[in-house]
C-alpha positions as CSV (number, residue, x, y, z in Angstrom):
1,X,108.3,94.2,120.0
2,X,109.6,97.7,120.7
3,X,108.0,99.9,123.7
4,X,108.5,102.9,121.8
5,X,107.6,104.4,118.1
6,X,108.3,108.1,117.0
7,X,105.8,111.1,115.6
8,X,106.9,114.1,113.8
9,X,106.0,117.5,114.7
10,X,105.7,118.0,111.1
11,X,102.7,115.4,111.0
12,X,100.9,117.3,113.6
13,X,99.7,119.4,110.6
14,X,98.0,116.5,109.2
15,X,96.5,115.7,112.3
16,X,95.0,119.3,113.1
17,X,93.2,119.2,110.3
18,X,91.3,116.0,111.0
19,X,88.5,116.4,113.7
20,X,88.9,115.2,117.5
21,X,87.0,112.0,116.3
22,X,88.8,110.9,113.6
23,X,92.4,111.9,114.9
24,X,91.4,109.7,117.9
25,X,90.5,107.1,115.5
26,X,94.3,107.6,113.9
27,X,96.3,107.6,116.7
28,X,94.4,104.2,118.1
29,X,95.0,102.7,114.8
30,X,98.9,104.0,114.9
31,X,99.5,102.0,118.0
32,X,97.3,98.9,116.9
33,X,99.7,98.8,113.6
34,X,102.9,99.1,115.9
35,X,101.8,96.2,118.3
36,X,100.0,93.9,116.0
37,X,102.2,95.3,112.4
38,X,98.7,94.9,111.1
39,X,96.7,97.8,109.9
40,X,93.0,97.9,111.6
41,X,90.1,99.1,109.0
42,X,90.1,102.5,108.7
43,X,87.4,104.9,106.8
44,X,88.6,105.6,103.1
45,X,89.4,108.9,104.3
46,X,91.6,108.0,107.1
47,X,93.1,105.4,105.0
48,X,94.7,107.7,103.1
49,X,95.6,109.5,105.7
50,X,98.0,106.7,107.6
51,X,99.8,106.3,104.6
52,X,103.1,108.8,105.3
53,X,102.4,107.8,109.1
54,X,102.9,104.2,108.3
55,X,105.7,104.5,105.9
56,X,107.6,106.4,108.9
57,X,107.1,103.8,111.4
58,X,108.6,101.0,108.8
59,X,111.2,102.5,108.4
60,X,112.3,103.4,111.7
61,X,111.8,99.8,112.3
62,X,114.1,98.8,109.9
63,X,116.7,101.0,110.7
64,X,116.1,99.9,114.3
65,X,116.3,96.1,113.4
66,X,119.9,97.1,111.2
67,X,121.2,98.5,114.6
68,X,120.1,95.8,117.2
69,X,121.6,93.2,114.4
70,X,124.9,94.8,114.5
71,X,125.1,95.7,118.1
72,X,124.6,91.6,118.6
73,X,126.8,90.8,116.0
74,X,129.4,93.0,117.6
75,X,128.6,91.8,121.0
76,X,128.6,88.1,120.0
77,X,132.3,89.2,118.4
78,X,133.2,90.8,122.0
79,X,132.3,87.8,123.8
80,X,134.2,85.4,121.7
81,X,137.1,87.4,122.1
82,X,137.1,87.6,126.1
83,X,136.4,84.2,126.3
84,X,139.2,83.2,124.6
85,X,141.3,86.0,126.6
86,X,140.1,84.5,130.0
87,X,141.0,80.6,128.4
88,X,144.6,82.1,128.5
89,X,144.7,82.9,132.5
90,X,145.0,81.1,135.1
91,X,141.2,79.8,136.1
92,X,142.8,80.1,139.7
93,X,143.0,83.8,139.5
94,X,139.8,85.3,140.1
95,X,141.6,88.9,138.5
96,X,141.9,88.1,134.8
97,X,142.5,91.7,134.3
98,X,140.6,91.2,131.1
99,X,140.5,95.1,129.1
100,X,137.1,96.2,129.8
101,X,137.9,98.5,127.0
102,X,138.1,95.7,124.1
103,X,137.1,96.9,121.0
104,X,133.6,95.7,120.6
105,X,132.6,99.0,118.5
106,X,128.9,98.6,120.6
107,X,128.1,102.5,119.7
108,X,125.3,103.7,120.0
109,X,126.6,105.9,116.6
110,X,126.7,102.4,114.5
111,X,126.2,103.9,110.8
112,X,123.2,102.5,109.6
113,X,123.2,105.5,107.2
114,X,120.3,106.7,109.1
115,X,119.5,109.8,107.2
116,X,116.0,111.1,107.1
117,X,116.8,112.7,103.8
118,X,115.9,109.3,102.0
119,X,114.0,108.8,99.3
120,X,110.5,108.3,100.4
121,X,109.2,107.9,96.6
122,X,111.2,104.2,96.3
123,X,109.0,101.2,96.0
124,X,107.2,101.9,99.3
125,X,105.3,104.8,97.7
126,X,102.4,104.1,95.2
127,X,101.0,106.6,92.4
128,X,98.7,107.9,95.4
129,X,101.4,109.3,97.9
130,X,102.8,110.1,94.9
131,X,99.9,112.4,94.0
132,X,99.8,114.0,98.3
133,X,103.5,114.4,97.8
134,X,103.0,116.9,94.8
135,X,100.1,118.5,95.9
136,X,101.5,119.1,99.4
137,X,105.3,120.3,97.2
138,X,103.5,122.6,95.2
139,X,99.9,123.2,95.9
140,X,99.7,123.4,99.9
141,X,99.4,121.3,102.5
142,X,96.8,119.4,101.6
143,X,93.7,119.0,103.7
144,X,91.1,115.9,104.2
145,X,88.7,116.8,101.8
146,X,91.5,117.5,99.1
147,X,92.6,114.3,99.9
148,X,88.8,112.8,99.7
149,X,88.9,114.3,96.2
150,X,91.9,113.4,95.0
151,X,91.1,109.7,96.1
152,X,88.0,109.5,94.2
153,X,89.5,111.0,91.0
154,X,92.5,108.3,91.5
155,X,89.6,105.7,91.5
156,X,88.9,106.3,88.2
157,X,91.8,108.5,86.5
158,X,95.6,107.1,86.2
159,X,97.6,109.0,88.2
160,X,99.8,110.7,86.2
161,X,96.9,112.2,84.5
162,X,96.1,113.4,87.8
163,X,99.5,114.9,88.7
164,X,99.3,116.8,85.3
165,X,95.9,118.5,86.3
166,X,98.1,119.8,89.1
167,X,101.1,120.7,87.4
168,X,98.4,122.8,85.0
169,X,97.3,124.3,88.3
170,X,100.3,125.2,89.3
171,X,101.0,127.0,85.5
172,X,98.0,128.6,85.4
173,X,98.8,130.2,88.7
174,X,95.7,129.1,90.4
175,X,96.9,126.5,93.3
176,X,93.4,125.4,94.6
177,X,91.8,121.8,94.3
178,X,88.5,123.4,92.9
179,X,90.7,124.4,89.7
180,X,91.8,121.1,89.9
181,X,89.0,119.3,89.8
182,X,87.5,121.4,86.6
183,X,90.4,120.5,84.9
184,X,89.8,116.9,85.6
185,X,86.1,116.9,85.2
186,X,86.8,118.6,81.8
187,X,89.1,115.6,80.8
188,X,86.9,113.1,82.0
189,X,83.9,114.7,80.0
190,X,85.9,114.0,76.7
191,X,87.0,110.6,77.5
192,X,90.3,111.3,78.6
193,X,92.3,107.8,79.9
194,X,95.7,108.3,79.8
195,X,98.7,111.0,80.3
196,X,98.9,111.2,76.1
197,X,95.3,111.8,76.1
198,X,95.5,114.4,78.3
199,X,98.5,116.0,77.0
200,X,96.6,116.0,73.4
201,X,93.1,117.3,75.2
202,X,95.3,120.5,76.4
203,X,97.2,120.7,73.2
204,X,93.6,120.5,71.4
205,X,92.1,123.3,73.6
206,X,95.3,125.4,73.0
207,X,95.0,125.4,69.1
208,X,91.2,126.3,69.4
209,X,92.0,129.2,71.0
210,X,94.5,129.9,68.4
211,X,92.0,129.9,65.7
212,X,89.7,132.1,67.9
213,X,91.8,134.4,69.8
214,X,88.7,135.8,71.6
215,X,87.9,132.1,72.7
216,X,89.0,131.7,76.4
217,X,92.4,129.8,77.4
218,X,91.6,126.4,79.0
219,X,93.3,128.5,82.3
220,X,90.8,130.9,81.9
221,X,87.8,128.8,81.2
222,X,88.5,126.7,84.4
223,X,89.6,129.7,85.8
224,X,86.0,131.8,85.5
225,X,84.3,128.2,85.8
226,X,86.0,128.3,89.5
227,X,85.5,131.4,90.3
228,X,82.1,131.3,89.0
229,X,81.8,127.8,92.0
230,X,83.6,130.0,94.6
231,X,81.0,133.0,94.2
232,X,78.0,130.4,94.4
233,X,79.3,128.5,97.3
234,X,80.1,132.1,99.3
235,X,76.1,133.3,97.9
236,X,74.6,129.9,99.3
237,X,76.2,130.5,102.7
238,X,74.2,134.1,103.1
């Protein structure tokens, strides 16, 4: 087992947004997973949450496990090679002058191709870090209860449906997840399953508002439908 494990600064973002409770509960679990390499039962919320902590770790590991493989295969080679050096002195001469230089290549430097710019999206990553990836890409860094949301919708919505409500987001100019969610709640209200349906519930929405130029955009309706929910939400709190 190794007696050490790395954190990013950059995941102290993730963490500051959690309260004192639950980032205790994260870290606890972090170390748990590190020393046991099984992951403790976490809240939904904090489940999500460990993903891009845990994906770090295993790979670090692996990268550390390529390293101390070579370094022993390279010592192993070292040690052949100075026994059989020492088999050709004279066992009487307790200077065998053996090169402590020998080429053993044990660097530290091994290349293990340890790049940090790897591709985090291989088969390590579902459709949900998938969905934190683009939100946090293109949205903002995403924040527990945008992850709570998200996670429910992905209980019940494929997604790439879900990725496309952001990407409309995006379009539309409106990053936030309450514009996201009215798009998804309007999809779910007509039955929406799939990407295709999706694609054809904005296509439909589009042409309506072709036949009726004073009828609203889809932006504009989830637009004033969210704006309408910001202005309630900011009433109720006076």
């Amino acid at each position: 087992m190794k007696d050490s494990f790395i954190l990013y600064t950059e995941q102290k973002e993730v963490i500051n947004k959690l309260s004192d409770e639950q980032a205790g509960k994260l870290i606890k679990a972090i170390y748990e997973y590190v020393e046991t390499e099984k992951m403790p039962e976490l809240d939904p919320l904090l489940d999500i949450v460990i993903i891009p902590f845990k994906q770090n770790l295993d790979r670090n590991k692996e990268k550390y496990n390529k390293i101390s493989e070579i370094r022993a295969k390279a010592g192993a080679k070292g040690g052949k090679q100075k026994k059989q050096k020492q088999t050709k002195e004279s066992k009487c001469n307790d200077n065998d002058n053996v090169n402590e230089n020998e080429n053993v290549n044990d660097n530290e430097n091994v290349n293990v191709n340890d790049n940090d710019n790897e591709n985090v999206s291989d088969s390590c990553v579902d459709g949900l870090q998938e969905i934190i990836n683009f939100y946090n890409e293109n949205i903002g860094l995403i924040t527990p209860y945008g992850l709570e949301v998200l996670s429910d919708y992905a209980k019940e919505m494929p997604y790439d449906v879900i990725i496309y409500a952001m990407k409309k987001a995006v379009e539309a100019n409106v990053r936030t997840i309450q514009y996201i969610k009215g798009t998804l709640n309007n999809w779910q209200n007509a039955g929406v399953k799939s990407l295709i349906q999706a694609e054809e519930e904005s296509r439909r929405f589009k042409n309506n508002k072709q036949e009726n130029i004073k009828e609203e955009t889809e932006e504009e309706a989830i637009a004033r439908k969210t704006k309408a929910l910001e202005e309630g939400m900011k009433n109720a709190k006076w």
